[in-house]
N, C-alpha and C positions, 0 to 999 in steps of 0.2 A: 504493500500500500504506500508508501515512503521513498521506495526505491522506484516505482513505477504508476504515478499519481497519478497520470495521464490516462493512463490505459485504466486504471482501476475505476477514477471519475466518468468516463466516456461509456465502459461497461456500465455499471449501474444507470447511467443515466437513460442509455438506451433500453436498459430494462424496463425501467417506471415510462419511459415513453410507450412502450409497447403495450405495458398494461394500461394505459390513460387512454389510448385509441383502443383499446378492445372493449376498456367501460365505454365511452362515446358508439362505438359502433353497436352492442347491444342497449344501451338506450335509444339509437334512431330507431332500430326493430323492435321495438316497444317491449322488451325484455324487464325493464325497471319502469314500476309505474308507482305513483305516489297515493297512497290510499288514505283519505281522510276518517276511514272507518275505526271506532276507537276501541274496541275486539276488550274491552274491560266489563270480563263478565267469568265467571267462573261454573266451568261447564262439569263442573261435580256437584254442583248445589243442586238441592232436593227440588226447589224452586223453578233453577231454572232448567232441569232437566225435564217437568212438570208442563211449564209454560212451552215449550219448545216442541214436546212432543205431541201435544192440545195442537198448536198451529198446525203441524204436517200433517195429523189425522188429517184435521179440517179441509187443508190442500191435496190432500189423497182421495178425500169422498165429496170433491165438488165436481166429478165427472159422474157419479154416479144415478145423476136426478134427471128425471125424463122432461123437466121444467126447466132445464141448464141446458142446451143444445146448442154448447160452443159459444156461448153467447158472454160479454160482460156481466159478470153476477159475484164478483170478488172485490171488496172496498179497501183494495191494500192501498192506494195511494191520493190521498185526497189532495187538493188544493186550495187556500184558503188565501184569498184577495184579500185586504184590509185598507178598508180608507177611514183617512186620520186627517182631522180639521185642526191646519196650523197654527190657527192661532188658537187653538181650545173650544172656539165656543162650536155652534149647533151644527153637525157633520150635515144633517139632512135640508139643504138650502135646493133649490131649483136648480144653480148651475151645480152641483154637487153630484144632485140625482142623476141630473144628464149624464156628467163626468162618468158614474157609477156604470150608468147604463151604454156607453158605448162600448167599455170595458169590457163589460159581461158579452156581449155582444160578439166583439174581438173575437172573446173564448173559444163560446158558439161555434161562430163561422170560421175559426181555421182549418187550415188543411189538415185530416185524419183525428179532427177531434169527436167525428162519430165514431171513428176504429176504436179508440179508447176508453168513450167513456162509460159510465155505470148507466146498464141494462136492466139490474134490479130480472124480474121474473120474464121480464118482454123484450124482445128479441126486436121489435122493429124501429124503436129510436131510445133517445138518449132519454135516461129520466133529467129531468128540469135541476137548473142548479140550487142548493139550497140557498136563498135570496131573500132580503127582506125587499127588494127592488118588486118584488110581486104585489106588495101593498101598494105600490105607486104607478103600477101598470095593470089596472084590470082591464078584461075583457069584458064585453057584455052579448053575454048570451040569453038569447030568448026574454030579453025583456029586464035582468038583471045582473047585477056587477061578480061578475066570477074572481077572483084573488089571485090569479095564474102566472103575471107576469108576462104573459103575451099579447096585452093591448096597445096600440101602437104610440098613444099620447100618454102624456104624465098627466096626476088628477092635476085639478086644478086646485083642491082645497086639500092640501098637504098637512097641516095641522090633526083632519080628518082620520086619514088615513095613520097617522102618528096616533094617536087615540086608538083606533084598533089596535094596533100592536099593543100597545099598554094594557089593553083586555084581553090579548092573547086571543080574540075573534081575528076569522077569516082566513090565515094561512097555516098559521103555527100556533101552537098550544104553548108551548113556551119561546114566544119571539125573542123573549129576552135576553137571550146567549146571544143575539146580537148587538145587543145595544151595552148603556154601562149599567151599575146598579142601580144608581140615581132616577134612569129614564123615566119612571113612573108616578114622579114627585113632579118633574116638569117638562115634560115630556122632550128632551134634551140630550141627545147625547155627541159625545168628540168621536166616537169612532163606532165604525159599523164592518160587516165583512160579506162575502160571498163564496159561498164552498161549493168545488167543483170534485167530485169523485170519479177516478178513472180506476181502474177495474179489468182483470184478465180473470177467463183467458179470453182472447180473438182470433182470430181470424180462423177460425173453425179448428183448432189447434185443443190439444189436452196437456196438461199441466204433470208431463209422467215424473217428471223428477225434479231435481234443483236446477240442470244446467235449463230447461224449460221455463224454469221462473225467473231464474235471472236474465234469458235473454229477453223474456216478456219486460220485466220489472226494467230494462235497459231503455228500449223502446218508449215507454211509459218518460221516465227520466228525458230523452233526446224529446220527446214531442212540448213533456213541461219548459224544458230550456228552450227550446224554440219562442215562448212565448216573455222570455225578461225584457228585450231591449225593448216592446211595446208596454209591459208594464212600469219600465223606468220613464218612457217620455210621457206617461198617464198623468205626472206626478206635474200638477201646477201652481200658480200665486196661494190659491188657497184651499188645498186638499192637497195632501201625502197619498200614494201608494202604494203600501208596500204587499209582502207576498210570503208562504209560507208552504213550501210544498218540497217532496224528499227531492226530484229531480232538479228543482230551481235553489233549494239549498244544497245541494251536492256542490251545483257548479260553482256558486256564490262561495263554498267555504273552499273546493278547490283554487278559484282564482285568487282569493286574498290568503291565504298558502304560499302559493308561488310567490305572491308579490312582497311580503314578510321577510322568504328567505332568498330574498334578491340582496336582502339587508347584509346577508355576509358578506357580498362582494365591498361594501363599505369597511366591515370587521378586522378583513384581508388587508383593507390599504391601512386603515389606523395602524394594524400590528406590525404591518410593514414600515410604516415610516421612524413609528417607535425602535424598532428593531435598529433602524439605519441611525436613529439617533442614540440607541447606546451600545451599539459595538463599530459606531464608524466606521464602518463597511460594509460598500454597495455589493459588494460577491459575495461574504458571509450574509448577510439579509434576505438579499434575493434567494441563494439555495437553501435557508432558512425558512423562509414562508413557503419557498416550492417543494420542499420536503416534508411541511405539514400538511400543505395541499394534498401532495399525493398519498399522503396518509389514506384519504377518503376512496380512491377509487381501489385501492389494496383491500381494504376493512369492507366494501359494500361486492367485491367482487369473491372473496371469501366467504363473506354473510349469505349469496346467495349460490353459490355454486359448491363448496365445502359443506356449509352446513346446511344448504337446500333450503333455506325458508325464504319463503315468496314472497312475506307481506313485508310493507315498506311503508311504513305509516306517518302522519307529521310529524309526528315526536320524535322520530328517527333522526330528525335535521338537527334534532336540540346538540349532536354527535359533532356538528362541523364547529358550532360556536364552543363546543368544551374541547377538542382537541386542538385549536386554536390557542387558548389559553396555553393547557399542557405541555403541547410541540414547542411553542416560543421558548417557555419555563426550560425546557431540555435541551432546546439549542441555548438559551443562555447560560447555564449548567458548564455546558459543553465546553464553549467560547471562552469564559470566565476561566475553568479549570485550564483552559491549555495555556492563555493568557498569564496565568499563577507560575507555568512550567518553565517559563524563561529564565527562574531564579533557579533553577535544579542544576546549572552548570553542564550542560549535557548537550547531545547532539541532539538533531531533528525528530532522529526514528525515536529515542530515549523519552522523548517530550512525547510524543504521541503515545509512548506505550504508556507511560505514567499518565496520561490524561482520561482513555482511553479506560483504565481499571481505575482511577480513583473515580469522572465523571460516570463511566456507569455503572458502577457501585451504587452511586448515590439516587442515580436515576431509577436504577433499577428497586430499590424500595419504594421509593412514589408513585412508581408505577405501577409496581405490583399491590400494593394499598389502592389504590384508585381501581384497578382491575377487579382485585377483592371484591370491592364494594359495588361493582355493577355487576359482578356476576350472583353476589347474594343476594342484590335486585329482580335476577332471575330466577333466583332459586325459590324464593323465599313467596313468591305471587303465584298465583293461576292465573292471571292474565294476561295475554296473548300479549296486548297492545307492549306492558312493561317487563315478560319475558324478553321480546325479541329483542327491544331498544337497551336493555341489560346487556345481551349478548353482541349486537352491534356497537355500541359505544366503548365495549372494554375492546373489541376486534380494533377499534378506530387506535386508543391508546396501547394497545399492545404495537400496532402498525409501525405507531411513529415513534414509537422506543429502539424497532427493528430497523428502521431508516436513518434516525441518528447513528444507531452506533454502525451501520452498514455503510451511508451513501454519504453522510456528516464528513466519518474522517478524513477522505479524499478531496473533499471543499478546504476542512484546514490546512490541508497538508501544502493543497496549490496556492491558499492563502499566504502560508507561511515562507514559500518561496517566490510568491510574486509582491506579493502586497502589505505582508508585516511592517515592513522596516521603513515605507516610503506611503506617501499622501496622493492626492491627487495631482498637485504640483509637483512632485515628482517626475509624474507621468509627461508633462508637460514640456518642461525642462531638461529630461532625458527618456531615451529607447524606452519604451514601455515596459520591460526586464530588466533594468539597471537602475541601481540603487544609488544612492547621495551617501558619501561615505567620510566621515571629517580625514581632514589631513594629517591628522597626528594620531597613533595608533595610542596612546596614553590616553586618550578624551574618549576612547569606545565605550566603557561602561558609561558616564555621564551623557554620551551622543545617545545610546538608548534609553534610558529616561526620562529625553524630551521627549514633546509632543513632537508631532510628523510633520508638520511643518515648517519644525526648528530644524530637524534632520537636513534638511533639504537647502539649508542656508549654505555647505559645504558642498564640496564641488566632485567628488571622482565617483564613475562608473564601475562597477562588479557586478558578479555576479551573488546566489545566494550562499554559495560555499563557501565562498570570501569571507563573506559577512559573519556566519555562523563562525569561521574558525576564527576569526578577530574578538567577535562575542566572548567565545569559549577560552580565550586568554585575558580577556581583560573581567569574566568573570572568577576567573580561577584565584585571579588577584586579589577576590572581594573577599573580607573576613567575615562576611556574615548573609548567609543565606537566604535569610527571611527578607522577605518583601517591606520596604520602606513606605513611609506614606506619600513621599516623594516619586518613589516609585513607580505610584497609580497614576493609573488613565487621568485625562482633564474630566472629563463626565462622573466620573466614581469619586473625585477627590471633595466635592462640594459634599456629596451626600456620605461619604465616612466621617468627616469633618460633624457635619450636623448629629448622626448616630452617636460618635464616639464623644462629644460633647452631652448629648443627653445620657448616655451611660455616666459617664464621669462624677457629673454635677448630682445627677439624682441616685439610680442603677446599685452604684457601685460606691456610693457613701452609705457610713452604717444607718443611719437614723432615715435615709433615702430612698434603703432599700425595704424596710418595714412599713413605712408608707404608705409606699407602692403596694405592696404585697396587700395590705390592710384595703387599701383602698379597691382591687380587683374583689379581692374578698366579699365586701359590702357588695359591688357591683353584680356578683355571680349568686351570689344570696337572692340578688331583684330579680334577676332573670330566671334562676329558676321555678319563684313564685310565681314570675309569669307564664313559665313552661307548662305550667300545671295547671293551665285552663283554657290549654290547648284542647279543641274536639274534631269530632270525626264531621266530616262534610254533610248535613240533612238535606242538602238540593243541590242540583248538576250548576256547574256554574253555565253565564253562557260561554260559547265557544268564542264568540268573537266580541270588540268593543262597543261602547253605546255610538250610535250615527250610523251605524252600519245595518241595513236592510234585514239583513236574520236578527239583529239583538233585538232592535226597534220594533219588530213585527212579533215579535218573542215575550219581551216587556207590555203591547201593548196588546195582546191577548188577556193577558192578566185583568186589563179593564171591565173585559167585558163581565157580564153578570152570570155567574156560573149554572146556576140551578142545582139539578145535584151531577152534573158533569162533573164539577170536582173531587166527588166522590170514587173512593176505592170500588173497584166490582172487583168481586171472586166469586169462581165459577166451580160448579163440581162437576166431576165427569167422571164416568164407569166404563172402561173396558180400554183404557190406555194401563199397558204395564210399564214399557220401559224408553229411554231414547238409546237406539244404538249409535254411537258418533262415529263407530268404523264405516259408514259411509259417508260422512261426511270430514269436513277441511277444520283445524281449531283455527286456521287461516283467513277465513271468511265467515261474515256473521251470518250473509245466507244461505251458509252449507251447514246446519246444527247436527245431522245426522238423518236415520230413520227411523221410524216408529215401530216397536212391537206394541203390537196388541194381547189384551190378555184373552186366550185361547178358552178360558173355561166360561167367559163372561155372555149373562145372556139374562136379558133385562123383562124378558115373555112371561117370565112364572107368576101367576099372583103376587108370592110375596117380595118380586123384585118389584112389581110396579106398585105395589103398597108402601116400600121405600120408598121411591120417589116421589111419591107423594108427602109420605109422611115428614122428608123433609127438606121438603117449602113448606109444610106446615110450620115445623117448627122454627124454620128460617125465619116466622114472622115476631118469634116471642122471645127471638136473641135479643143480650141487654151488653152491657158492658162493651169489649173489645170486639164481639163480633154481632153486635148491634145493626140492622139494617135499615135503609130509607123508609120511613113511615110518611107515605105518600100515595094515595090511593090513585092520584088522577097521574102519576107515573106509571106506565103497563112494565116499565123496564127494572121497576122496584125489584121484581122477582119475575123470574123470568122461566116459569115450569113448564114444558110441554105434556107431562101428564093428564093433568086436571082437563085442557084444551083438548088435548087428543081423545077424551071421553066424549067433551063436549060434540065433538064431531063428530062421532062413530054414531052418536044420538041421534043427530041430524041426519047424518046419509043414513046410516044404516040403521033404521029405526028397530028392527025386527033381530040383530044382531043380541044375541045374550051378551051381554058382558059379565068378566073380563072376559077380552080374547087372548088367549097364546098358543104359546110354541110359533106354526109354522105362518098361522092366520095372523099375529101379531105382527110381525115384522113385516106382512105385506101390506097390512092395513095402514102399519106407521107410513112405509115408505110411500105410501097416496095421501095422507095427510100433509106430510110434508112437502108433496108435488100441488101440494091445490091452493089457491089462489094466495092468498097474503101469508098465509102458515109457511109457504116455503121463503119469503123475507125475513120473516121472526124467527123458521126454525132450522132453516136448513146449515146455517155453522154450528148447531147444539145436537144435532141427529147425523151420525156419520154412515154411510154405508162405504163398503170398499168390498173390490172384488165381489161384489153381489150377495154381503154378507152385512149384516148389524155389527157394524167394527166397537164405536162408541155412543153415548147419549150423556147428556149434561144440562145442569141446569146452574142459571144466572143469579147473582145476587146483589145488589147496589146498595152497600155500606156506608157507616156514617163516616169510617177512618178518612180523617186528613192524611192522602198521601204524601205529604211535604213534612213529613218531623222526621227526626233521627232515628238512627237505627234501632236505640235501644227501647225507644216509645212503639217502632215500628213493629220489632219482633214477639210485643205481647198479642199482638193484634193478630200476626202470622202463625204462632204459635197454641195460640188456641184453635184457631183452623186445624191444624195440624191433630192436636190432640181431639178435635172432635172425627173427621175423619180417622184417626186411628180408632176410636171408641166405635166408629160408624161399621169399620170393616170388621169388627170382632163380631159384632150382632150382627154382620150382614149374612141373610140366604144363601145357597148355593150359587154360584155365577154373580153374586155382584159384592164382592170382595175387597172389588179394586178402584175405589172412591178414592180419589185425590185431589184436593184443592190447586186451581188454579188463579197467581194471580203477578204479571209480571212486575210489579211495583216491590215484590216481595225480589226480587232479583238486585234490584236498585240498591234497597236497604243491602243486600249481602256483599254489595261492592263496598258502602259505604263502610261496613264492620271490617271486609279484608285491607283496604286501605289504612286507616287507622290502628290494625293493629299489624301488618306486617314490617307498615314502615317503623313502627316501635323497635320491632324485633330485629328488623332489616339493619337497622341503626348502631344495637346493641351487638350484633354478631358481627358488622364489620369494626366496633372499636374492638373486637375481642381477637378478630385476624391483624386490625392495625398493632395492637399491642404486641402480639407475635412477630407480624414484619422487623417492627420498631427494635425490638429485642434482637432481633437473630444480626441486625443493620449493628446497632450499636454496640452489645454486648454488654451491657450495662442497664440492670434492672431498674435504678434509682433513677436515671436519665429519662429509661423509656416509661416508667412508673409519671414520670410529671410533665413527658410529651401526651402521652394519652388524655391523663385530665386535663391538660390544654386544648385540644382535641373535642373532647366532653364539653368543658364550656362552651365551644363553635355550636355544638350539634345541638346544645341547652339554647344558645340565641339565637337561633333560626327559629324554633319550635317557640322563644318568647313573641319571637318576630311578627308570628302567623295571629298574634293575637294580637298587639298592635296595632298590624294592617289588617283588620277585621276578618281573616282567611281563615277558612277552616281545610282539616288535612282532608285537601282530595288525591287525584291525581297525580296534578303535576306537584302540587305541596308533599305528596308522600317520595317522589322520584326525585327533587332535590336536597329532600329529610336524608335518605338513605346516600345520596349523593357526596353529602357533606364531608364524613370521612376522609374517603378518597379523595376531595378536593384542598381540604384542609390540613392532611396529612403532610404536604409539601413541605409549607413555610419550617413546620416546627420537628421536621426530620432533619431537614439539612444544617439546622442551628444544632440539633443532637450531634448530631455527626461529626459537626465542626469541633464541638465540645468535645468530645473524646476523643479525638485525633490529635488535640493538641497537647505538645511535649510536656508544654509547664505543667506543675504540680497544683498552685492555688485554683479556686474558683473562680476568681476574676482577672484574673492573666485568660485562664481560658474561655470566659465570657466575651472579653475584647478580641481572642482569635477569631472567635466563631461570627461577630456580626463583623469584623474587619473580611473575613475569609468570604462568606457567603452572604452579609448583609445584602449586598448592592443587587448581586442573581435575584436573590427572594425576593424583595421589591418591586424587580423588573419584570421578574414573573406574573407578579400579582396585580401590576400594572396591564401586562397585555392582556391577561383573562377579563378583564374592566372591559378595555379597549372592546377586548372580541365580543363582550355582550352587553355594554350601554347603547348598541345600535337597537337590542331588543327591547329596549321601554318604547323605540316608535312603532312600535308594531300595532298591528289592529288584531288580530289574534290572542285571544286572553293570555291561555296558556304560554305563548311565547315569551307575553311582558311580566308574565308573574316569573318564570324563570328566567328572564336578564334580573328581575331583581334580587329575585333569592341568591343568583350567582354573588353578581355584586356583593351584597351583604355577608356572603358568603368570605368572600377574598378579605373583604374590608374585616370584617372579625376575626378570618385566619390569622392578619397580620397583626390584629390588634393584642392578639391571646399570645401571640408567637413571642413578639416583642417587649409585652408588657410582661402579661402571669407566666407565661415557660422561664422568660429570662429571670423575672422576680425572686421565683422557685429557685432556679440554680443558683443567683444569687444571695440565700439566703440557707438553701440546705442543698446544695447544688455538691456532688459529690467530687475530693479532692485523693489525689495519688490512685490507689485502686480501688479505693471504695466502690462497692457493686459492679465490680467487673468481673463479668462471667468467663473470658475469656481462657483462666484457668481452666473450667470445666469443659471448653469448646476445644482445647487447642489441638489438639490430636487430629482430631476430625477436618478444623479449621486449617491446619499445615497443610493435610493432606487435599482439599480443596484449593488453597490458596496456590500450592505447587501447581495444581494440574491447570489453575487457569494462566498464570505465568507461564508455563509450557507452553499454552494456546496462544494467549497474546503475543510472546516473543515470536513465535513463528509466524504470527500476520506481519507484523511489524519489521521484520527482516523480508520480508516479500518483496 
């Protein structure tokens, strides 16, 4: 590498080119694709194994009804219009309605919005959109005002028409989910909406599996996004627009994604220019940021072809702004240590092998600590979304550990023989390869101790052999090894100057250091009280900022007047036993698996349909947690097909004894459920498949507030639980297999796995840092009061989240567990410094350790800023919550590193061999330390 930099730099570089065109070439072939899906769901919960396997039945036995014939009859995708009156006051004005109505209109008549839309039981046009625009256009048939929405003029006495709505005459029984709460006090409201339901399958197509649904559900998506840029020019002086539907927020959360992490290319130049401003040079900088770059296409080409996983999700980018950070931290590690090697008296190859084992020594525990800690990010979740970004983010920092010490040292190496010893004006003034070299071979040490543009004040041409062997005699001459403060760069001399003045004065005086110590004290005493009113997340945040179309149309949903919309529904169903997920992707949220059915289940006998009746009956006399909507003029309060399916059989078949079973049961259901509005109401509660009674189930609409916490949530879920268990003990032959469905109970189980993995995620990587730190230092007492430095980091974040009024969700739990590994840096390499150095006191070796490494850790902590203060512009929640948590993150790293670590060592900070393990290591330790000298020496002779 030493002997043949050229070739050595030229090789690698053509490598990582090759791999940077083979990532670009599989992303033109759409091999990487950015998935905004957030896959945080845990597909072993009772829940949502439950809920998932309810849907597929229900998508397996919507071919089976002689009323379904390929027709739209599936409400998987609605779309919800929202207009919103800017200036607050009365949304429903003449030029408003109009506004409204051209809108809907638009809808209506675009191209393939009869292919889409919901068909409900009839197969020859679109049912009507749900509208309050129908009270302002009736039709008049036969003599009287019809409510329809298809009359060609607006009334004229609008007022009128507002007053029915408030009595819930004429269109809708409860109009007021459109309107706000208020409307009925004066008849007033700022925002109203129009719901368009589109619905598979079509085009005479059957729904056999997943890839069927997704490519319908795709189609659905393309037709909704066809329609944004008309609903953004909707939006005028005075009415808002906006929109709410899975295809038009797919695209809307995809495009401001992309445009967020455009924001690294900003990150890149900050770190770059920082970079150029503390190592004064354009060749070390440049191959410095171009080797953390290519960090990413190494890490994502690995991610997907090594370890096979396909999904690529937004959070995955969070990888480019922390390896950023990281990569700088390690080229300046790097830089710094070789820069230190000038004082070893030595030749070229000597300085790289010394730089080479002491910088990746040092690297090599930060990284492996940060690695740690994203891989028990993985370990330690069932979710998809924060396994992968676990296992991609450590791939990213494993990457550019392997590039430093791979592709780094052949940059120093041409460094040190082009550009060491001479400036830009160098370049100028002589051959681009020839150095400025004083005239008198007595001035060599003092001629290197200027800065580089004193060098250059003298006049003769060399080479770098020259140079080094004039070095190496005018160092041989020097009685003292150790680096002077004279010695230092112009850049590092300001901020040692500053550091070793606050050591001095405060640090390292006795009454100074107790202080300090006292005063972090008090400090970690607040924070931890604040730590402890840290909670787990009761609601999804939103995805994106306020101003932005999905939060605004999100936030102003909430207006409207709920009814008991806001209400929990759980469902019971008989004849679902299991979800198998061996046919399905944990990859994709919609491939959950397939459905077993329970084989003995059979609902025909008397005493199974005397169950279900008996309970809706009893559904009605729930009190407490599983208390139900007491509302009669609700039909959807409870929702039994039993009771109705009697009623019917009365009516057609008057002469029919009942009950019917066995074989007459299950044919009589499946013609009830074919006959007129029964098959609206029942046919997602009554499954047939393969020409068989798969399952049946009845609805319930509760009083629980779905918005509280987990732990309010799970009493409510848990009695469910324990009543169907109670239910299947007493249950008949054939219906056994009663299990509550309700997906809000999925939610809460995210909420509980979040909150407490990142506890644990937290605790298990300070128990591997504490191992790393030990095995790095050898010195129990050292790494014993790096860790509680450490602790307090991961104690102020979680104070932090309370503060800024955050609770631990996602991305709060992914920077929780983060922290570690992020913070590990500062207060390893101040260890390390600490024990390396010769002196025996504590504060000889306090002044080594920030003289040594001070200036790195700062700069470090400085780029990781740099890399993610572009993420507070972001419009993306998640992305601005972690620029900030990072930030906060570096800023308390350094604050615990330099304050309480050093305070510690300062005051019980361990002197001669105090807690040094290395006695009990050293056998092992020779024997490793040998075989990597054997390794190193023979790169380095290359």
């Amino acid at each position: 590498m030493v002997r043949f930099p050229k070739i050595s730099f030229c090789c690698s570089l053509g490598f990582l080119f090759a791999l940077l065109f083979i990532l670009i070439a599989a992303a033109a072939v759409g091999v990487f694709t950015l998935s905004p899906d957030a896959l945080l769901e845990d597909r072993g919960d009772r829940a949502y194994i439950s809920v998932n396997a309810y849907k597929i039945a229900q998508r397996e036995s919507a071919n089976e009804y002689d009323n379904e014939p390929k027709i739209n009859s599936r409400e998987y995708f609605p779309l919800s219009i929202i207009f919103k009156s800017k200036k607050g006051d009365q949304v429903f004005t003449q030029r408003n309605i109009e506004n409204m109505r051209e809108v809907e209109q638009y809808v209506i008549n675009k191209k393939n919005y009869q292919k889409y839309c919901y068909r409900g039981i009839s197969s020859d046009s679109c049912e009507d959109p749900i509208s309050v625009l129908n009270y302002f256009y009736p039709q008049r048939i036969d003599g009287r005002l019809v409510y329809n929405g298809k009359g060609e003029k607006l009334v004229t006495d609008i007022n009128s028409s507002l007053e029915l709505m408030a009595e819930g005459k004429g269109v809708f029984q409860y109009a007021d989910i459109f309107v706000e709460d208020d409307f009925d006090d004066d008849l007033e409201s700022s925002i109203t909406r129009i719901i368009f339901n589109f619905a598979m399958p079509f085009d005479g197509k059957d729904i056999e599996d997943d890839e069927d649904f997704i490519d319908m559900k795709d189609d659905i998506y393309e037709f909704q996004q066809s329609l944004e840029d008309e609903l953004i020019d909707a939006t005028d002086s005075h009415m808002r627009v906006l929109y709410l539907g899975a295809g038009l927020n797919f695209q809307e959360v995809q495009r401001l994604l992309y445009t967020d992490l455009a924001l690294a290319v900003i990150s890149v130049i900050l770190v770059f220019l920082f970079m150029c401003f503390q190592t004064g040079s354009l060749w070390l900088s440049i191959f410095g940021i171009f080797q953390i770059i290519l960090a990413f296409p190494c890490a994502i080409l690995t991610y997907y072809f090594l370890f096979a996983i396909p999904y690529f999700g937004a959070i995955h980018m969070l990888g480019v702004f922390i390896v950023l950070g990281i990569g700088a931290d390690d080229t300046f590690i790097f830089i710094d240590t070789f820069k230190q090697s000038r004082q070893l008296n030595t030749s070229l190859q000597n300085r790289m092998y010394w730089t080479y084992k002491r910088a990746g020594k040092a690297m090599l525990v930060t990284s492996a600590t940060t690695i740690a800690a994203l891989v028990i990010t993985a370990l330690v979740t069932p979710f998809v979304a924060l396994q992968t970004f676990g296992i991609f983010a450590a791939l990213l920092v494993f990457w550019d550990y392997v590039l430093v010490m791979i592709f780094y040292p052949s940059v120093i190496v041409l460094y040190a023989k082009w550009f060491e010893y001479k400036s830009l004006l160098c370049c100028v003034n002589n051959s681009l390869f020839s150095m400025c070299l004083p005239e008198s071979s007595s001035d060599w040490g003092a001629w290197r101790n200027k800065n580089a543009i004193t060098r250059c004040l003298t006049c003769q041409s060399s080479d770098y052999d020259i140079i080094e062997q004039k070095l190496l005699t005018s160092e041989n001459e020097s009685d003292s090894p150790d680096p002077t403060e004279e010695q230092r760069d112009q850049p590092q001399r300001f901020m040692n100057r500053l550091l070793r003045r606050y050591y001095n004065t405060f640090v390292l005086t006795k009454l100074g250091r107790f202080i300090i110590l006292f005063f972090f004290l008090v400090i970690i005493a607040l924070i931890i009280a604040g730590a402890s009113f840290t909670s787990p997340a009761d609601e999804a945040v939103n995805f994106v900022s306020e101003g932005t179309n999905l939060a605004d149309a999100i936030d102003y949903s909430e207006d409207f007047a709920q009814g008991n919309e806001n209400n929990l529904k759980v469902t019971v169903v008989w004849g679902i036993d299991n979800l198998d997920d061996s046919e399905g992707s944990r990859y994709d949220e919609f491939k959950p698996g397939g459905v077993e059915y329970d084989r003995d289940f059979d609902p025909s006998t008397v005493a199974g349909q005397n169950l279900v009746k008996t309970v809706c009956k009893r559904a009605k006399d729930f009190d407490g947690d599983m208390k139900i909507v007491d509302d009669d003029s609700d039909d959807a309060t409870v929702k039994c097909y039993q009771e109705d399916f009697e009623r019917w059989m009365k009516d057609t078949y008057p002469s029919t004894q009942l009950p019917v079973t066995g074989f007459l049961y299950f044919e009589y259901l499946r013609e009830f459920v074919n006959s007129g509005e029964n098959f609206n109401r029942y046919n997602d509660v009554i499954g047939f498949v393969d020409n068989r009674l798969a399952f049946v189930s009845v609805q319930f609409n509760t009083t629980q507030d779905p918005d509280v916490s987990y732990q309010k949530g799970f009493d409510h879920r848990d009695a469910w639980w324990d009543y169907m268990d109670e239910l299947n003990d007493d249950a008949p032959s054939g219906m056994q297999s009663a299990r509550a469905v309700c997906s809000v109970w999925t939610w809460w189980r995210v909420q509980q796995l979040l909150f407490q993995q990142a506890l644990l995620g937290m605790l298990i990587s300070l128990l591997i840092a504490f191992v790393c730190v030990t095995l790095f230092t050898l010195n129990i007492i050292v790494s014993a009061f790096a860790i509680l430095s450490i602790a307090c980091v991961v104690a102020t974040v979680l104070c932090l989240l309370v503060v800024f009024g955050w609770q631990l969700g996602a991305m709060e739990a992914i920077a929780a567990i983060m922290v570690v590994g992020l913070s590990v840096d500062y207060t390893v390499h101040l260890a390390h410094a600490y024990v390396e150095c010769k002196h025996k006191t504590r504060w000889q070796r306090i002044r080594f350790a920030v003289d040594a490494v001070g200036i790195s850790i700062i700069s470090g902590g400085i780029t990781t800023v740099l890399a993610c203060i572009v993420l507070l512009f972001a419009v993306v929640v998640f992305l601005q919550r972690f620029g900030i948590l990072i930030i906060c993150i570096i800023f308390f790293s350094l604050f615990f590193s330099f304050g309480f670590f050093i305070s510690l060592l300062s005051v019980f900070g361990p002197q001669g061999r105090k807690g040094d393990l290395s006695v009990f290591l050293r056998p092992l330790g020779r024997r490793i330390a040998s075989a990597v000298d054997l390794l190193l020496a023979s790169v380095f002779k290359m």
